[in-house]
N, C-alpha and C positions, 0 to 999 in steps of 0.2 A: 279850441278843441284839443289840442296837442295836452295842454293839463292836466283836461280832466283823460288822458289813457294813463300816464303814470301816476295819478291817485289807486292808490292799493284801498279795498273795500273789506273790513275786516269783519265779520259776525262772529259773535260770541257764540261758544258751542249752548248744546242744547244741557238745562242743569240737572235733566233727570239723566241722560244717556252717561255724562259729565258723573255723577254720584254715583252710579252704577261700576262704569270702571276704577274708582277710586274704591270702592269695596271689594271689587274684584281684587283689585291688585293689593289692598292689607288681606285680603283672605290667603292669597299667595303666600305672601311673606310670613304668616303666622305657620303653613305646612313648613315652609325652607327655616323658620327658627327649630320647629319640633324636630323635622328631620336629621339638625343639625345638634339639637341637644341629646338626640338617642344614641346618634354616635358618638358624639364624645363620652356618654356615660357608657358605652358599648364597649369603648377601648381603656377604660379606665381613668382618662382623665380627670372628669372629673364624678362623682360619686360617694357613696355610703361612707362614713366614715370608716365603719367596722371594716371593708373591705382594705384598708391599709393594715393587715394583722399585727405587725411589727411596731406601726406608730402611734404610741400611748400617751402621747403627748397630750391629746384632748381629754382623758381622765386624770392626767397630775396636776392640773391644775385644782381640781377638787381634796385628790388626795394628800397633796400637800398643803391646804387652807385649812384641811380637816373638816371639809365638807363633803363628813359619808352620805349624809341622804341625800344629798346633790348626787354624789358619784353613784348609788345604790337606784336611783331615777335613771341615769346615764344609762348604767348597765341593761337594766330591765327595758329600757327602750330602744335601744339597740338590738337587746337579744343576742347580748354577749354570752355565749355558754359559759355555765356554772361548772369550771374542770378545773386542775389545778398547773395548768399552761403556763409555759414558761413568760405569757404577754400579759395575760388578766386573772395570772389566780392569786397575785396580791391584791388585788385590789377585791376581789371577790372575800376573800379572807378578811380584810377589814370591815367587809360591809356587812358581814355574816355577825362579827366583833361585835358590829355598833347596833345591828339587829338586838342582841343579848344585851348589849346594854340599853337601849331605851326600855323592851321591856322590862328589865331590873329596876330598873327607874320609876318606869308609870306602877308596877307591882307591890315599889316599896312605899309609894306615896298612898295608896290603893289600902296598903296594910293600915298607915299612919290615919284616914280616913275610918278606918274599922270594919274594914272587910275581912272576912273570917281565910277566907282562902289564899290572899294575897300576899300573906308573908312564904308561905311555902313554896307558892310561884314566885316569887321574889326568889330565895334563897337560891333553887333551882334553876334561874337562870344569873342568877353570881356563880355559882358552882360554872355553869356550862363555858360562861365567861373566864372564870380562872382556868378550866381546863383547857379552855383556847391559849390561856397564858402560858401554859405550861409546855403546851406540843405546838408552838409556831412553825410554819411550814416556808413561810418567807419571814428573812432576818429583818426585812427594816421595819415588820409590822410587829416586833416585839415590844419595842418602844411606844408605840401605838396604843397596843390592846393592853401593858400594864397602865398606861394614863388614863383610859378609859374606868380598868378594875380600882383604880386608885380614887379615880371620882367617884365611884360608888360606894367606897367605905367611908367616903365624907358625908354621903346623905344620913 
């Protein structure tokens, strides 16, 4: 008799009741993540890129590969203003560059096809492009938009 009183009698819980608090308790923990991720983007932690004004680091890496329409994607999805800012209006300047010159480009090929109108728009945005060469706004994008103008008198 003495035995069978310290045998301990164990039942397994019930596995709806069992299912039930285990969803309970990830429904919790998914409020305490949200909770915990609005504050940190509350206080600036972590957050938007654009929201670092100063840290241009994540568009030089395009601008220096010389991937405008990567950086000209960037910008527009961002929703970087189009100003001429001491942070993003070289970069905005280049992109504007490389705007005039692909359509130079698709224009002069457009002409070589035998499109009546195409040389004009062609010319028109070479002109737009050299006079971008001409009145640079930021120095390091001189070197830039004449390599640009220079590929176009090779086509």
């Amino acid at each position: 008799m003495q035995e069978q009183k310290n045998k301990i009698d164990y039942k397994f819980p019930n596995p709806v009741w069992f299912t039930f608090r285990v969803i309970i308790l990830l429904f919790i923990s998914l409020i305490f993540f949200f909770l915990l991720f609005d504050f940190l983007r509350e206080r600036k932690i972590i957050g938007d890129v654009r929201d670092l004004s100063g840290d241009t680091t994540f568009y030089d890496r395009d601008y220096y590969k010389k991937s405008y329409g990567s950086l000209r994607d960037l910008l527009y999805l961002y929703d970087i203003p189009d100003d001429n800012n001491k942070y993003y209006g070289k970069y905005w300047e280049i992109v504007h560059a490389y705007e005039h010159y692909v359509m130079a480009k698709d224009y002069t090929l457009g002409a070589r096809a035998g499109l009546d109108y195409a040389t004009a728009l062609a010319n028109d945005e070479i002109g737009a492009l050299a006079n971008m060469a001409e009145t640079v706004v930021f120095a390091e994008n001189a070197e830039k938009i004449s390599e640009l103008l220079e590929d176009l008198n090779g086509l």
